[in-house]
N, C-alpha and C positions, 0 to 999 in steps of 0.2 A: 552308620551309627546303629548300634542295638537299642531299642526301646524294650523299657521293661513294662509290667504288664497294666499297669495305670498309665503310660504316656501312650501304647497302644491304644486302651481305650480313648483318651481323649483324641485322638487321631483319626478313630474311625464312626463314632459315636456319633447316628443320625437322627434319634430320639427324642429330642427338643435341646435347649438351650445349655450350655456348657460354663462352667465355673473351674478353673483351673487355679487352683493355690499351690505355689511352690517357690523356695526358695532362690536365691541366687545361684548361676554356676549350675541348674538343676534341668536346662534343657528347654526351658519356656518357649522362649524363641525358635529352639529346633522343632518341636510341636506344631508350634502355630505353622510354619513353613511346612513341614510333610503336609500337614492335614490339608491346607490347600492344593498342596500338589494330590494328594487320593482324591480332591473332589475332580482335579481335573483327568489325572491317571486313574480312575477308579481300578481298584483289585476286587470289588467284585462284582461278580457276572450280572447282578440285575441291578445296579446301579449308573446312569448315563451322564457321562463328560461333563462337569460345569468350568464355564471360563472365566479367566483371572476377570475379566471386566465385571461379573456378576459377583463380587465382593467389595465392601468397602471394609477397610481397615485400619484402624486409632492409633497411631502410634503418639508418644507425648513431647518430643524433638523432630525436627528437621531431620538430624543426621539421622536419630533412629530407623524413622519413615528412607532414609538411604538405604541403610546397613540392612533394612529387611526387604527392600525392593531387590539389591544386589542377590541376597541369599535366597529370594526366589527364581532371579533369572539364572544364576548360577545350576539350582537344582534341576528346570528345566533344560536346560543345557546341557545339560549331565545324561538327563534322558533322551536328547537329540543326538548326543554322542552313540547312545547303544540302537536305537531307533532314527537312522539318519534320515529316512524316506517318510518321515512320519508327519504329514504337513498341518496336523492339529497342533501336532508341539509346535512346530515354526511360525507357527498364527498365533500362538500363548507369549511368544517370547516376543515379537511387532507387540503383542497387546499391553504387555508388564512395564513396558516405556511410560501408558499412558493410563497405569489403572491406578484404583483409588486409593493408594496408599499414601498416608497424610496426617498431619495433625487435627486435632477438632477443630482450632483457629481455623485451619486453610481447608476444612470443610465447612464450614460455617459462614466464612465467607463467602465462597461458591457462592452457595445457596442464597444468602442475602445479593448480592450484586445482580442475580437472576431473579429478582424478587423481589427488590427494594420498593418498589414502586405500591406494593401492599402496605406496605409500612411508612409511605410517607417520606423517605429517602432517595438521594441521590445515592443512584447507582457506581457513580466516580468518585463513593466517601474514599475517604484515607486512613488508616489504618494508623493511630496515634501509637508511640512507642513508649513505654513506660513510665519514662522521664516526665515525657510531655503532658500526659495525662498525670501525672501527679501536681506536676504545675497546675494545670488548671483547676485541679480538684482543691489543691489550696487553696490558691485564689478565691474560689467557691466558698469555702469555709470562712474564709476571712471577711467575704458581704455579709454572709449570713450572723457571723457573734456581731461585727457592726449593726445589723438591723437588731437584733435584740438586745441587744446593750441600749441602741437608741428608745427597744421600747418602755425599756425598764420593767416587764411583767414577773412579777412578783415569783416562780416556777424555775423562768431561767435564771435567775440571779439567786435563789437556795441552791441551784445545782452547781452555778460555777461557784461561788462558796464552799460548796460541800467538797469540790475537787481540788481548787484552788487556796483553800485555806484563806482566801483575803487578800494572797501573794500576787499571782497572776493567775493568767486563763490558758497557761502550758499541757495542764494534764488534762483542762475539759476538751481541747480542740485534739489533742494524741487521743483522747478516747473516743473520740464523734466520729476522727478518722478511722481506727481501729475494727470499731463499731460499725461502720459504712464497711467497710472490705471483709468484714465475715460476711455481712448481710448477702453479698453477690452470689456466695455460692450455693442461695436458696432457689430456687425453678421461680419462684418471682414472691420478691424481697416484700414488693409492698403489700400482698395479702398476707405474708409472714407477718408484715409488720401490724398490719390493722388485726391480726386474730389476738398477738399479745396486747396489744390496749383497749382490744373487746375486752381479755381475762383480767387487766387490771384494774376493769370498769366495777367486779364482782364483788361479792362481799363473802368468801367459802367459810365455811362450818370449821373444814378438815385440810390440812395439807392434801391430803387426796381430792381436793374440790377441784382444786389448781393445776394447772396442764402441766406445771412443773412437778407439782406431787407425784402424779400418776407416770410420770416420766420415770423419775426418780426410784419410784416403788418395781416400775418396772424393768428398770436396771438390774435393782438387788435383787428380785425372785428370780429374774432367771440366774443372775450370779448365784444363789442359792441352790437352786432347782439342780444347777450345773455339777456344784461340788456335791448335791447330797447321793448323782447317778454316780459320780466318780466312787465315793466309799461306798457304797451299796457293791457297786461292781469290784473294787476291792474285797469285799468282804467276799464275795463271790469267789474269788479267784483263790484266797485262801484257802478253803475248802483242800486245793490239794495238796496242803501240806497241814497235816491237823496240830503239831506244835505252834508254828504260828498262828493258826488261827485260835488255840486257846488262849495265847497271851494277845493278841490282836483284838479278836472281834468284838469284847464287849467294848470296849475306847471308842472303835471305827462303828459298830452302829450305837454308840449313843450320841455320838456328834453327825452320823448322816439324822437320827431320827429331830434332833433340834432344824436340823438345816430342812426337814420337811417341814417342821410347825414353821420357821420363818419364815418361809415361803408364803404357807395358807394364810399367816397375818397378814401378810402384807396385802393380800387380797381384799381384804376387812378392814383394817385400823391403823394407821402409822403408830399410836402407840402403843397397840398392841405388839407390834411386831418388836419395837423396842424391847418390850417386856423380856421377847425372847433372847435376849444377849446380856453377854458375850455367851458365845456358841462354844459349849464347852470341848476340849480335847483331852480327855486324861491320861494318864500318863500309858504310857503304850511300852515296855520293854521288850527289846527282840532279843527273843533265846538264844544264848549262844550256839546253837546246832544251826538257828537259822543264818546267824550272822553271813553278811557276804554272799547270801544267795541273790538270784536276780527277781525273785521273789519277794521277797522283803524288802529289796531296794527298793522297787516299784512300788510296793505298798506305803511306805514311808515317804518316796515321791509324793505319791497322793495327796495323802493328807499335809506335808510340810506345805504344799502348794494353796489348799485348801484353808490351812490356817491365814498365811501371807494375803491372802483375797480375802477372809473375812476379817481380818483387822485392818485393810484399808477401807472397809465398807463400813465396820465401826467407826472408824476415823472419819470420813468422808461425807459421807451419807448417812450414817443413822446416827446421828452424835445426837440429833436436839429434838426437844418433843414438840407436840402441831402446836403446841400452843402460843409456844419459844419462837417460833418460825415462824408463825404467823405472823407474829408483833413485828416483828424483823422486815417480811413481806410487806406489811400495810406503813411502815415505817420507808421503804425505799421506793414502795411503787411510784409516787409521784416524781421523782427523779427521775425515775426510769421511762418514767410517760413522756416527760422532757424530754431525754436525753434520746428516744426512739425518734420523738416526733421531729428533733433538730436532724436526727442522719435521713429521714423524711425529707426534710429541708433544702439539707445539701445537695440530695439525689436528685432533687428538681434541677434547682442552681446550674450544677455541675453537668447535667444533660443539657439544658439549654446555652450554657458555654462549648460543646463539644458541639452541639449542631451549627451554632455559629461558626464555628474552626470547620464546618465539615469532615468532622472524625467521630472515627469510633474506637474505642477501646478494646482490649481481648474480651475485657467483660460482657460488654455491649454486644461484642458479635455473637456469645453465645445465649446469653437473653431475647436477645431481636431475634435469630433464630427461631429459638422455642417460639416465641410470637407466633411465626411461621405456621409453624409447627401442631400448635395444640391450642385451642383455647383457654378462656377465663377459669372454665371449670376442670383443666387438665384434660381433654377430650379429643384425639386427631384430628387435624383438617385434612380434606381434601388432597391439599400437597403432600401431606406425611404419609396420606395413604398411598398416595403418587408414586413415592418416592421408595416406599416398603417394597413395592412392587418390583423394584430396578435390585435388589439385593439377594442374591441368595443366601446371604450369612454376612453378619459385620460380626467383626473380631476384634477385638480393644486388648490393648498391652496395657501393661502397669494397672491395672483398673484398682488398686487399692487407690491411686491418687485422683480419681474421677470423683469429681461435686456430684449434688443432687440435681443440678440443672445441667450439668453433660450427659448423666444418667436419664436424666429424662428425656433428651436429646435421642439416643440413643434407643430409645424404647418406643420415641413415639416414631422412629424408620422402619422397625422392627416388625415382623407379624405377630404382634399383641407378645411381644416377648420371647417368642418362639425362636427364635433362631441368631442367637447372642451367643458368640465364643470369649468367654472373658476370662484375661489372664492375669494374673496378680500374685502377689506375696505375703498373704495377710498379717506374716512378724513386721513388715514394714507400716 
């Protein structure tokens, strides 16, 4: 295969940590397999041999973690073909039988069944299959609206009300469930959980006060920030053609110069920033001489895209003023206190049902892990740093579908981030 000159660099690139965005059909996988084969075949002269054993690598399937074990013993193979005497390679290919190539699950495991005993586990748990653990997790659910049904407190009965209309308790228990299975894929759910019912403890001035504001605000500036380099740099580009840029440029910088002031409000004032919209686009005609250049196309790219992003951001995000939002805010939060503190509830419940079964869930095993792993305050233990040490480089496929707590997983094996090959698709 020929690499063109971006898969070469990522192939050979010693530098620190690796991010690889590309498409399907675009060679991802042939990457990631050369690159390990250069760490082990080095081409250049002051670079020395590393072996298959000195990696771990994520694939997100079984068969995956197959198809890409295969396609490394193959390549080495390939090299034992041209270099028969060569008994590094013949000790690479004994080694690729047994090296770490695997899913997070069936690395996570490892490490807890080696380990259980820090955490208060039998090491002979069983590994609950989906089904099973959703049973239980029912189950769980249904003690838990019994005990508060029994207690009749006045919080959870506005909430199932508010869900249930009076009808039944169908959409409060679909949303607790709901609710509970986003929550997993935080690095750990319940300080997620107690920082939002710290914030809806507050009493904020400004949608900016609220963790959600400043979330929110900092969605759109950079959204903003994004398309105002996009026209700026179109306008730029026009330059080399001065008919277009006469009928272009005043449109294209009067809608990047909005898209900077929305930006600095947002920094300041939610309703200032309102003030700034809709973000004007004026009419822009491309001159017939320009018509159908690839010029204009682009340019017109630009900004049709530019638009399309700032009327979902109208629509979405900057519809209602702090004040609107606020009411709205102090108006839900108490539901929202319940409705946290109940998937709180279940996540007790539902843990002490699996340890009676002796099982653990995929979720669990990568939670308990992290346990492992890092501390209260996200901070390496010992073992992470143990373990960092055993790696020359971990490589993760698919990483657009990696949580926050695989990610974390990941980093704390890591030499403080240094040395991650990560592969993904970012339109996915």
């Amino acid at each position: 295969m020929t690499f063109t000159e971006s898969q070469r660099e990522a192939i050979v690139y010693r530098g620190g940590s690796v991010l690889v965005s590309a498409g399907a059909g675009s060679g991802k996988t042939r990457v990631l397999t050369e690159r390990v084969l250069e760490y082990m075949l080095p081409k250049a002269s002051d670079r020395e041999p590393v072996s298959i054993s000195r990696f771990l690598i994520i694939t997100f399937t079984r068969a995956a973690a197959a198809e890409l074990r295969s396609r490394i013993s193959d390549a080495i193979a390939s090299e034992i073909a041209r270099n028969p005497n060569n008994q590094m390679l013949r000790r690479q290919m004994m080694l690729c039988r047994d090296a770490r190539i695997e899913t997070i699950d069936a690395f996570c495991q490892r490490i807890l069944r080696r380990h259980a005993d820090r955490l208060g586990l039998s090491p002979a748990f069983r590994v609950l299959d989906a089904e099973k653990s959703s049973r239980l997790r029912e189950t769980a659910l249904e003690r838990i609206l019994e005990q508060e049904y029994a207690r009749g407190e006045a919080g959870f009965l506005h909430l199932a009300d508010r869900l249930g209309a009076g009808r039944d308790d169908t959409r409060l228990a679909e949303t607790i469930l709901r609710l509970h299975a986003e929550l997993q894929s935080h690095a750990r759910p319940g300080q997620w959980v107690d920082s939002c019912l710290e914030e809806m403890k507050k009493e904020p001035a400004s949608v900016l006060d609220t963790a959600w504001g400043k979330e929110l605000a900092g969605e759109a500036m950079k959204t903003a920030r994004f398309h105002a380099g996009e026209m700026e740099a179109a306008l730029e580009a026009m330059r080399e053609d001065e008919t277009l840029f006469r009928a272009f440029s005043g449109s294209y910088a009067e809608t990047a110069a909005a898209l900077n002031r929305l930006s600095s409000a947002l920094e300041r004032d939610w309703d200032t920033a309102l003030g700034c919209l809709p973000i004007p686009f004026p009419r822009a005609v491309t001159p017939k001489a320009c018509r159908g250049t690839e010029l204009a196309e682009r340019c017109s790219q630009t900004r049709d895209a530019c638009r399309k992003d700032m009327k979902k951001l109208e629509e979405r995000v900057l519809s209602a003023t702090s004040e609107s939002l606020l009411r709205d805010w102090r108006a839900t939060a108490p539901d929202m206190t319940e409705l946290l503190s109940l998937c709180m509830k279940l996540e007790n419940e539902f843990q002490g049902a699996k340890r009676r079964a002796n099982g653990l869930d995929f979720s669990d095993l990568e939670h308990f892990c992290l346990r492992l792993l890092t501390d209260e305050r996200g901070e390496r233990t010992t073992l992470a740093r143990e373990l960092a040490e055993e790696f020359e480089e971990i490589m993760v496929d698919e990483y657009q579908d990696v949580s926050r707590v695989q990610d974390a997983i990941f980093h704390a094996i890591s030499r403080d981030g240094s040395n991650l090959f990560l592969v993904g698709d970012v339109k996915q």
